[in-house]
C-alpha positions as CSV (number, residue, x, y, z in Angstrom):
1,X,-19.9,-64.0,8.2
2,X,-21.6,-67.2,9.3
3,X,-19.8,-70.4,8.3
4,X,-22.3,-73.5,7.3
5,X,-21.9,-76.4,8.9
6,X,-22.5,-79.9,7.2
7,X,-25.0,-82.3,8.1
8,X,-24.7,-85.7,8.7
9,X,-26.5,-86.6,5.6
10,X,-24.8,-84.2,3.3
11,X,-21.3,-85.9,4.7
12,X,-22.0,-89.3,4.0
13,X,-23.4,-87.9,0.6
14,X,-20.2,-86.7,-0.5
15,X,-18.3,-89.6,1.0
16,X,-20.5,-91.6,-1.6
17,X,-19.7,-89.5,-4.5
18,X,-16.3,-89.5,-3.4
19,X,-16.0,-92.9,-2.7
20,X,-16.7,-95.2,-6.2
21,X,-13.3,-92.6,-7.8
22,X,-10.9,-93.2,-5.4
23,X,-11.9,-97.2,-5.4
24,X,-11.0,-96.8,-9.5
25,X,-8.2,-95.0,-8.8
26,X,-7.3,-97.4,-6.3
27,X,-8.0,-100.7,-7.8
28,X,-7.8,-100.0,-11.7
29,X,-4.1,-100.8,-13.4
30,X,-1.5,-98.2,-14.6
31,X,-2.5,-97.8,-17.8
32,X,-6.7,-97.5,-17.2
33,X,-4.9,-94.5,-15.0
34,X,-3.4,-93.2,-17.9
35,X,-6.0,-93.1,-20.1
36,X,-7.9,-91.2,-17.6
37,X,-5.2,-88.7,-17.2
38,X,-3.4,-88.8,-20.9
39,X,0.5,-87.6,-20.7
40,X,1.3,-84.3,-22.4
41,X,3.8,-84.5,-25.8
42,X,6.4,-82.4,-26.3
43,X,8.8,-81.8,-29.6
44,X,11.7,-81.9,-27.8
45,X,14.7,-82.0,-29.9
46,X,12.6,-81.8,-32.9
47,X,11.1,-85.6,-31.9
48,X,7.8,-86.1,-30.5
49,X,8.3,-87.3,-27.1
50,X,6.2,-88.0,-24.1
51,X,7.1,-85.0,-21.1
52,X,7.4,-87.1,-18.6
53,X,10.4,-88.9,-19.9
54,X,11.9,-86.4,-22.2
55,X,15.6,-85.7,-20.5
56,X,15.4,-82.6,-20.8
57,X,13.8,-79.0,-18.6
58,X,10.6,-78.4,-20.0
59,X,7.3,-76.7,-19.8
60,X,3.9,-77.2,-21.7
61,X,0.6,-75.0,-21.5
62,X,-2.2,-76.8,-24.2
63,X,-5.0,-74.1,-25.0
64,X,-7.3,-75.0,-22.1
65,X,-4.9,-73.8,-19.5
66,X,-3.7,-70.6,-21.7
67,X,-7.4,-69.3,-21.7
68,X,-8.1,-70.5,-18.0
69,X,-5.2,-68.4,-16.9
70,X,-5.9,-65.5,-19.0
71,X,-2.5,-65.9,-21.3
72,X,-3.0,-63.5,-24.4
73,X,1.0,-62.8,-25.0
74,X,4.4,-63.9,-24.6
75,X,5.2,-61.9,-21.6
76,X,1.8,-63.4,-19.7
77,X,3.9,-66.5,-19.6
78,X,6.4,-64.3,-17.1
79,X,6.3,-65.7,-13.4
80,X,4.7,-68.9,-14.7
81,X,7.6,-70.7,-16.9
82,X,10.5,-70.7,-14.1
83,X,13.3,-68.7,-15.2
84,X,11.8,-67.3,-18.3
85,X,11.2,-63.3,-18.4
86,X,11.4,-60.4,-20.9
87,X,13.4,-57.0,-20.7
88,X,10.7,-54.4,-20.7
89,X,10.9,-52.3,-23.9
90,X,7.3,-50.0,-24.3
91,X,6.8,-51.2,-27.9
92,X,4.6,-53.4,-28.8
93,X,5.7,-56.3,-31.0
94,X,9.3,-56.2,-29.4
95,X,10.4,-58.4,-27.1
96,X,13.9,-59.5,-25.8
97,X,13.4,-62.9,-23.8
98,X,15.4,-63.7,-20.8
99,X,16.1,-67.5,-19.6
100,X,18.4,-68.5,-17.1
101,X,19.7,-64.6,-16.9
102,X,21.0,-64.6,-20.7
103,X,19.5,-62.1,-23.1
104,X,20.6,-60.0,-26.4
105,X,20.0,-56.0,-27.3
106,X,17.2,-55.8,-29.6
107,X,20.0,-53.8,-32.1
108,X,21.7,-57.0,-32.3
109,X,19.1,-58.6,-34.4
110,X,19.4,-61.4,-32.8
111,X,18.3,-63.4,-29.4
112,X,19.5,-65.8,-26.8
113,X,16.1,-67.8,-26.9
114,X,14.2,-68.6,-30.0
115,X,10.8,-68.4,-30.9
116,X,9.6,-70.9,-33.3
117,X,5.7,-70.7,-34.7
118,X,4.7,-74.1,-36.6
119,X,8.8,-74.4,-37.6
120,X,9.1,-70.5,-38.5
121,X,12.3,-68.9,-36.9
122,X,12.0,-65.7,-35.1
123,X,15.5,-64.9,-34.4
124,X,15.1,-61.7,-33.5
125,X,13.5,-59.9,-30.5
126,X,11.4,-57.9,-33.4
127,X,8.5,-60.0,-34.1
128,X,8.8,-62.3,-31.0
129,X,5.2,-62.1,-29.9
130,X,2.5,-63.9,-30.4
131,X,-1.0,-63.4,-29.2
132,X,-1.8,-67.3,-28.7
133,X,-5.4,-67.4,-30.5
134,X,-6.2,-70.6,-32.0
135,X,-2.9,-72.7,-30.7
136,X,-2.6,-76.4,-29.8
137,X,0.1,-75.9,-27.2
138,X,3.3,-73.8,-26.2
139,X,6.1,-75.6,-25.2
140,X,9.6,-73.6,-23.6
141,X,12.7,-75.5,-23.6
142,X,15.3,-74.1,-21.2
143,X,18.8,-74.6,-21.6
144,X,20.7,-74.9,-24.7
145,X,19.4,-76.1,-28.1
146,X,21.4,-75.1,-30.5
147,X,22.2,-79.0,-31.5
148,X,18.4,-79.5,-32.7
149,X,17.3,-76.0,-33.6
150,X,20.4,-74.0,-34.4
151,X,21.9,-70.7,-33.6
152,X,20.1,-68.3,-31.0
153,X,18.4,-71.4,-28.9
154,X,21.5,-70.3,-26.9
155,X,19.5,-70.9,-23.6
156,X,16.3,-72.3,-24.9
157,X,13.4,-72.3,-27.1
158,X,9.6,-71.0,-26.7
159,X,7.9,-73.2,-29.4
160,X,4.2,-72.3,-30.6
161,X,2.1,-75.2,-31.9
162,X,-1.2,-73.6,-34.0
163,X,-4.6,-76.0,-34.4
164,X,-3.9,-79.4,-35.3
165,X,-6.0,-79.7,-38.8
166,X,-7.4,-82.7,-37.1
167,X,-10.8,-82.4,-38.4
168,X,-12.4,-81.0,-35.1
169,X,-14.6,-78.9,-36.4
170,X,-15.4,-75.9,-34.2
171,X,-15.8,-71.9,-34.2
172,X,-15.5,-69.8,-30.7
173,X,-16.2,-66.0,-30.6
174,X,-14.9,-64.1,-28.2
175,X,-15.8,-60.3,-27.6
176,X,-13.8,-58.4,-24.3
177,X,-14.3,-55.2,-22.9
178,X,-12.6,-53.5,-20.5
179,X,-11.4,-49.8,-18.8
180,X,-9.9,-47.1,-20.9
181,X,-12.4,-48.1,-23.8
182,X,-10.6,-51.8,-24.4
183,X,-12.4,-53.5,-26.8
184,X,-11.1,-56.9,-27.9
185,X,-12.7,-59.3,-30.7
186,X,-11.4,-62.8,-31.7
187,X,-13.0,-65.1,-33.9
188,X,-11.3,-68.7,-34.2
189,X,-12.8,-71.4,-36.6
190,X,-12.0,-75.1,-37.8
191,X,-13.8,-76.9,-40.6
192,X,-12.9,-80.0,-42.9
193,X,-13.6,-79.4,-46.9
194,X,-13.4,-82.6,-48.0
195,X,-14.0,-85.5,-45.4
196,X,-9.9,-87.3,-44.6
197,X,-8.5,-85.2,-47.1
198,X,-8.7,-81.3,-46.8
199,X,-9.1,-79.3,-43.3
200,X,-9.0,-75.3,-43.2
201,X,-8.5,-73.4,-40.3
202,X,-8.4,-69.3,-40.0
203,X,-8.1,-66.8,-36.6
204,X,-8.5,-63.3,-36.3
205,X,-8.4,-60.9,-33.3
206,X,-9.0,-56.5,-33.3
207,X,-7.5,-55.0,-30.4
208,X,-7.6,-51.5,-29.0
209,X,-7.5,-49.6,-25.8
210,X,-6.5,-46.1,-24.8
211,X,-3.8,-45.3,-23.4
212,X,-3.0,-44.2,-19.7
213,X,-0.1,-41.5,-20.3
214,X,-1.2,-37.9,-20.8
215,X,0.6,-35.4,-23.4
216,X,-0.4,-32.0,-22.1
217,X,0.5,-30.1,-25.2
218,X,-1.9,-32.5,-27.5
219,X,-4.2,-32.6,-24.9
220,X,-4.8,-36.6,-26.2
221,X,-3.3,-40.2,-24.6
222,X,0.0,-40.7,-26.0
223,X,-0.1,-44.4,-25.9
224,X,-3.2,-45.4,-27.8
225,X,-2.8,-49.2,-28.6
226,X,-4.3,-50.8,-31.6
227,X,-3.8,-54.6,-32.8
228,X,-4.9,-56.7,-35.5
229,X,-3.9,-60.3,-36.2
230,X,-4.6,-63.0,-38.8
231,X,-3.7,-66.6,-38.9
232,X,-4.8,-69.2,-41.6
233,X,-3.8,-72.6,-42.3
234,X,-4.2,-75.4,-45.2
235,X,-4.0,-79.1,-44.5
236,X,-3.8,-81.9,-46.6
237,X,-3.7,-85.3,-46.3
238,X,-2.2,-86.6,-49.7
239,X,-2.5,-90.3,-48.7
240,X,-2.1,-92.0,-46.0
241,X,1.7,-91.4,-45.4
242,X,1.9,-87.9,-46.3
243,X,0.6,-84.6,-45.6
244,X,0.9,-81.0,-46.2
245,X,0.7,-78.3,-43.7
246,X,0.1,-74.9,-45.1
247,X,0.2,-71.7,-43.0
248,X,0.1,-68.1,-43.0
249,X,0.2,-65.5,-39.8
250,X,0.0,-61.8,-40.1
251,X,0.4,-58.9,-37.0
252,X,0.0,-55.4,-37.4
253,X,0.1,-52.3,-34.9
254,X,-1.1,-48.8,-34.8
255,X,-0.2,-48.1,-31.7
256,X,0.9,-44.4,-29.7
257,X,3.8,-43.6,-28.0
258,X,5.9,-46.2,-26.6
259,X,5.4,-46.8,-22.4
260,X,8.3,-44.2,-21.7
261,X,8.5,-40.5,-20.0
262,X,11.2,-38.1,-18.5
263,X,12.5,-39.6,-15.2
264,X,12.2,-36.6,-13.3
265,X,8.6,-35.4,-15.0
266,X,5.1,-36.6,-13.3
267,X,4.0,-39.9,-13.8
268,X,2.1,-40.9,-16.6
269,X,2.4,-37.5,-18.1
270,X,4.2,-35.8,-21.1
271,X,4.3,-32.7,-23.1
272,X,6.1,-34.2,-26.6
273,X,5.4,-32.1,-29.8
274,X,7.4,-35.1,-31.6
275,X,4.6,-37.4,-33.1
276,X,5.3,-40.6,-31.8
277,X,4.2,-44.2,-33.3
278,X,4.8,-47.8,-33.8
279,X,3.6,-48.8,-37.5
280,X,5.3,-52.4,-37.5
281,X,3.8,-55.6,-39.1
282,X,4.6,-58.8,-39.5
283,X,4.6,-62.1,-41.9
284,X,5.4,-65.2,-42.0
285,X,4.4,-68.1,-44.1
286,X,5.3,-71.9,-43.8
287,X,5.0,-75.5,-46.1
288,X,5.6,-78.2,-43.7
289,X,5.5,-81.7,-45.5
290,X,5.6,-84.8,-43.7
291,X,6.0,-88.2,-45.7
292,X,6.3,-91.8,-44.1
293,X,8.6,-94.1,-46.4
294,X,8.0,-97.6,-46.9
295,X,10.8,-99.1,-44.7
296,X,9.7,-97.0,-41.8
297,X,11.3,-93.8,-42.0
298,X,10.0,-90.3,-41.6
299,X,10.7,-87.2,-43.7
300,X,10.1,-84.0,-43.0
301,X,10.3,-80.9,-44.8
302,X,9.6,-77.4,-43.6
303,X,10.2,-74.1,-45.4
304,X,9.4,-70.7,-44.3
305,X,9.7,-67.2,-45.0
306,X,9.6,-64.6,-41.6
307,X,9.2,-61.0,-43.0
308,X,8.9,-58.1,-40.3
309,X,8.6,-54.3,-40.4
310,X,10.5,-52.7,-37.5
311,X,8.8,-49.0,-38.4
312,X,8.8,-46.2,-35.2
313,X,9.2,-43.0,-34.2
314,X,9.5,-41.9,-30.0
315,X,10.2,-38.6,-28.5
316,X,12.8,-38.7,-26.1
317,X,12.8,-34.8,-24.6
318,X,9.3,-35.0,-24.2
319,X,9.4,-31.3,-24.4
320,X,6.9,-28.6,-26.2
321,X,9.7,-28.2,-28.7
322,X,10.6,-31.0,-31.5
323,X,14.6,-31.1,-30.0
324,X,15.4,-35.1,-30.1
325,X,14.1,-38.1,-31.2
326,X,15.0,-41.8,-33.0
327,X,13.1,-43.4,-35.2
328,X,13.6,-47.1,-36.6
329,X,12.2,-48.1,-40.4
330,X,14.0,-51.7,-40.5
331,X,12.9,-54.4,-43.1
332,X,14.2,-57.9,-41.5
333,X,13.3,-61.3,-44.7
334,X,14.6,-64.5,-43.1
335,X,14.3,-67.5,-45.9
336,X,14.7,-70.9,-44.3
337,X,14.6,-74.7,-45.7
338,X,15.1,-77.5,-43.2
339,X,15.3,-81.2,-44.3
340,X,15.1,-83.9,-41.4
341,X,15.0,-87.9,-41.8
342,X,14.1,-89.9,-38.8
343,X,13.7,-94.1,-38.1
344,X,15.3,-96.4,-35.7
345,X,18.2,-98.5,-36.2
346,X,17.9,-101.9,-34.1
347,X,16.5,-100.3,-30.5
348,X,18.3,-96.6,-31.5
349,X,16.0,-93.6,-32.5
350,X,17.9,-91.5,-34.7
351,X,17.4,-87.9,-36.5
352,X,19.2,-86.6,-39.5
353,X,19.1,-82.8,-40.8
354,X,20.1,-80.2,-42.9
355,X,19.2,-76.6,-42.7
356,X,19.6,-73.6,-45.3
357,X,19.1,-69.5,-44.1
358,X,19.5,-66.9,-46.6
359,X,18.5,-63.3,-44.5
360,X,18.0,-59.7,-46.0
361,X,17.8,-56.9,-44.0
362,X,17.4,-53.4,-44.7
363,X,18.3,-51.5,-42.3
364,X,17.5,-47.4,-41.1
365,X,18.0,-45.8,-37.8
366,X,17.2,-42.4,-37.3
367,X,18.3,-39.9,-34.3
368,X,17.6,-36.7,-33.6
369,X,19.9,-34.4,-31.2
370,X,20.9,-30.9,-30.6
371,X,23.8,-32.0,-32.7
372,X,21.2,-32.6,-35.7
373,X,20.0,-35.4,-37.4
374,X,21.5,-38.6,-38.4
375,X,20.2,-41.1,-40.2
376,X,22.2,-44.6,-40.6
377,X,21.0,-46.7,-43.8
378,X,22.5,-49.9,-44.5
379,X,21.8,-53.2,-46.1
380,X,22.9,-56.7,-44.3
381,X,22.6,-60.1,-45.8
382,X,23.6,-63.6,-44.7
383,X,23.3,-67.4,-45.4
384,X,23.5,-70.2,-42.7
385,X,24.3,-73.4,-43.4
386,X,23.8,-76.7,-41.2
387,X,24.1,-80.3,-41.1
388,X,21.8,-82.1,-37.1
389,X,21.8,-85.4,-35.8
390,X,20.5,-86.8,-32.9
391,X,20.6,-90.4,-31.4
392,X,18.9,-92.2,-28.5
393,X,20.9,-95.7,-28.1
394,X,19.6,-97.4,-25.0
395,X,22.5,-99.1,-23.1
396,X,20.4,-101.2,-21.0
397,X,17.0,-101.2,-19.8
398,X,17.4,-98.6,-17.8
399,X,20.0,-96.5,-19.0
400,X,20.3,-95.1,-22.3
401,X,22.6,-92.1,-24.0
402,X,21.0,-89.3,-26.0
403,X,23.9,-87.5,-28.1
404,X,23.6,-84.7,-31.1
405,X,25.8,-82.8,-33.1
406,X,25.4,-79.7,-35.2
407,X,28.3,-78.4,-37.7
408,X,27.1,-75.0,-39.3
409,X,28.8,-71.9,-41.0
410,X,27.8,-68.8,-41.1
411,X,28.1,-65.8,-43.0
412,X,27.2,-62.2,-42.3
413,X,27.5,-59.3,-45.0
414,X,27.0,-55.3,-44.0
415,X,27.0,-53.0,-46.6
416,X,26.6,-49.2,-44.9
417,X,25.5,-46.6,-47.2
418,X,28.4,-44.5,-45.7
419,X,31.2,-46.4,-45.5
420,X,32.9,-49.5,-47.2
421,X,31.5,-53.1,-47.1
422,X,32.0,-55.2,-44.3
423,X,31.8,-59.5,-43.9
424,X,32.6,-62.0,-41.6
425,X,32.1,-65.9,-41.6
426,X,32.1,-68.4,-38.6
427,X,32.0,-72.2,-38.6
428,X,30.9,-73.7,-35.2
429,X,30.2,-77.3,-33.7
430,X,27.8,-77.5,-30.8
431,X,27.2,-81.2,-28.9
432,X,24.8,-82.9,-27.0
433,X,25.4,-85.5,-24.0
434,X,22.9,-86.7,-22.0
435,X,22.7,-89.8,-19.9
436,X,19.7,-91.2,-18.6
437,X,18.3,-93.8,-16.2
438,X,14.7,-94.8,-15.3
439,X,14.8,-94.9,-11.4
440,X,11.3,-96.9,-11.8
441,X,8.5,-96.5,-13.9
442,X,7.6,-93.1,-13.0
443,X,10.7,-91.4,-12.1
444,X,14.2,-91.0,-14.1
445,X,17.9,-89.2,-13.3
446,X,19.8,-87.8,-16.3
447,X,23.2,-85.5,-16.7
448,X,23.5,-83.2,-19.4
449,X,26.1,-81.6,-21.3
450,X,25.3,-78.9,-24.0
451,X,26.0,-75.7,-25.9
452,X,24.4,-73.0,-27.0
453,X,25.3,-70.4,-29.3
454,X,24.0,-67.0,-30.4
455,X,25.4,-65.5,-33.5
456,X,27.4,-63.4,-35.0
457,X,27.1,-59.7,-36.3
458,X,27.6,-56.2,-37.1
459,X,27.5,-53.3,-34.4
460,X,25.2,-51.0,-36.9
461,X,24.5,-48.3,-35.1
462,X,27.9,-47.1,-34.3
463,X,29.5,-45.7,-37.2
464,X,32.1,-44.3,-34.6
465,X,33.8,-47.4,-34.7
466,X,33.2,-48.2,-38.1
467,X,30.6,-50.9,-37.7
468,X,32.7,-53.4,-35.5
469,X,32.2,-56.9,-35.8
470,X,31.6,-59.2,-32.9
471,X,31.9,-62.9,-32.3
472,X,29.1,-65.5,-31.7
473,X,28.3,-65.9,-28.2
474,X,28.5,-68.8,-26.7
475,X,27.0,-70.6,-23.6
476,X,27.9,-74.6,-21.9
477,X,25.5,-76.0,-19.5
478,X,25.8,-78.7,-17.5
479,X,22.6,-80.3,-15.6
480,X,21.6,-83.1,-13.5
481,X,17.9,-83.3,-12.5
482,X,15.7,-86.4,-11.1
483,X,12.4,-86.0,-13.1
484,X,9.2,-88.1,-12.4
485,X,5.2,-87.5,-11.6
486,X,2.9,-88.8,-9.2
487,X,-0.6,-91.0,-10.1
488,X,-3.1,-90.3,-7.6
């Protein structure tokens, strides 16, 4: 292939075009810079920050970049958030994530990272997906952050921002085809009701796609995947000072077979009798209130309710005959209220909170052997309580201390249908330290101290040995990093 060489003219044409930038870039101050390239925000430690001088290990995608790299679900975001990956499962809707090497069995009903959507919890790896349509931003804390958002941010925090409710108002279709018959249609749309008062916002996306594994006694695809999602929200801008945020999300599947088959069988083929399905759908709604007070303050209120249906049924012989299976129909209701009051105190930034968790789980767990078929029922319940704080006292004008504190209790009830009631309680403090100093301008050091903690439950799958208890898990970190960006 012939390269094209430039001409004379067309090099000192580009030099031109070239030229007048880099003489603004050159010449214009710091701050016309940095209105021409704006610094990203973050939430970290449930304040609104600035990335660049947040002391802490963070990442942020905004919606431009999720769509330019083709980011559609949490696990796209593996091999582009350092140190952030997911345990392959085959199930759609079902993820266990994985920073810094710590991770938790999906049975647990709970995880080492959590997932937040517009300050709803997911602390489980049921439900911890999210198919990114119509979202502001994704942010993923790594390391401990159980001071700020509680127990299972043992090792961090994915956090998923939807539409600001800004009054942008804008509607994008989206249609996708693909191979094995993938058909994909989203629909996004943003309007304002009444002019600086009432914005509406609602997201939708059908998925579906054949599958790719063969089941030579149906003579079908196994793993037939089907998705459908709905997101809406409600804002409103009482006055000046105070606002309501009101949202609603919805996921369903109707998906095949999960992504497994018999190690020593061919690839990408099966010969299950067992029907084999994934029925799951999920729920979760959210009031976030914010209200400015007159002396400055800020309050925030934010209650949610996270309802998922674990409901699925996989062949595991993958045989002609119906020998063995499992099956899962699990009901997981998490309740939440959190209360936080922020303002400064001379040159200190300080955060107070309190947080409330009632969860209600009805549990069933089906497997099929030779032996015959068991089927564990049982009902769990639990209540968290918590009282946060966070402080950023400067010590000079170059150093300042960032510390936290969370003191929470937590209770966990089992109640098997087979055997005699079960609870267990733990109370837990987790700190903060972190010390930071601004090298110059545009580049900082800070040390960290923190812990994490992942909590407490019930082993209820193994009546064996009567639905042992186990302890929360705990995690300490400690991290020094220089941090700092470059303005070209």
């Amino acid at each position: 292939m012939k390269q094209k060489k430039l001409s004379s003219i067309e090099l000192l044409i580009g030099v031109l075009a070239i030229l007048p930038v880099s003489i603004l870039a050159q010449e214009g101050t710091e701050q016309e810079r940095m209105v021409l390239l704006p610094e990203l925000k973050i939430t970290a430690d449930k304040k609104q920050q600035v990335l660049s001088k947040t002391a802490s290990h963070a990442t942020v995608y905004d919606t431009e970049v999720l769509l330019q790299d083709g980011i559609d679900s949490l696990a796209k975001l593996e091999g582009r958030v350092a140190g952030l990956s997911f345990q392959p499962f085959g199930q759609s809707g079902i993820n266990s994530p994985v920073i810094r090497g710590l991770t938790a069995n999906f049975n647990a009903l709970s995880s080492s990272t959590l997932l937040m959507v517009d300050g709803v919890p997911t602390l489980t790896a049921q439900g911890f997906e999210n198919n990114l349509v119509d979202i502001n931003r994704v942010e993923v804390l790594r390391g401990p952050q159980s001071t700020a958002y509680g127990r299972n941010a043992e090792v961090g925090v994915i956090s998923i921002f939807s539409n600001d409710l800004i009054g942008e108002d804008k509607t994008i279709l989206g249609v996708e085809v693909g191979s094995r018959d993938k058909q994909r249609v989203q629909l996004s749309t943003s309007q304002t009701l009444v002019e600086d008062e009432i914005y509406i916002s609602l997201s939708g996306e059908f998925l579906q796609q054949d599958g790719f594994i063969d089941n030579v006694t149906t003579g079908s695809k196994a793993d037939d995947k089907e998705r459908q999602n709905l997101n809406a929200g409600l804002r409103w801008l009482i006055s000046d000072k105070t606002d309501v945020i009101v949202r609603y999300r919805r996921q369903a599947y109707d998906d095949g077979a999960m992504l497994w088959g018999s190690p020593s069988g061919k690839r990408a083929t099966v010969a299950s009798a067992t029907d084999s399905w994934n029925h799951s759908v999920g729920q979760t709604f959210s009031i976030n209130a914010n209200h400015e007070l007159s002396s400055g303050m800020r309050f925030n209120s934010v209650t949610a309710y996270n309802d998922y249906r674990d409901k699925v049924q996989q062949d595991t012989d993958f045989q002609p005959a119906e020998n063995t299976y499992i099956g899962r129909d699990h009901h997981l209701r998490t309740l939440s209220q959190e209360f936080r009051l922020e303002g400064n105190l001379g040159e200190a930034d300080w955060l107070f909170g309190a947080y409330l968790e009632r969860q209600d789980h009805d549990l069933r767990t089906l497997s099929k052997t030779f032996l015959g078929l068991s089927d564990l029922q049982a009902q769990q319940t639990g209540n968290s309580y918590a009282l946060f704080t966070n402080w950023t006292m400067p010590i000079s004008s170059d150093l300042s201390v960032v510390a936290g504190i969370r003191a929470a209790r937590d209770e966990v009830k089992l109640n098997p249908s087979m055997a005699q009631e079960k609870s267990e309680s733990w109370t837990d403090l987790t700190p903060q330290l972190t010390l930071k100093y601004n090298i110059n301008t545009d580049h900082m050091l800070y040390a960290s101290y923190a812990e994490g903690i992942r909590s407490g439950g019930f082993n209820t799958v193994s009546p064996a040995v009567n639905y042992s208890s186990y302890d929360p898990e705990k995690n300490q970190s400690f991290e020094a990093r220089v941090k700092g960006r470059s303005i070209r």
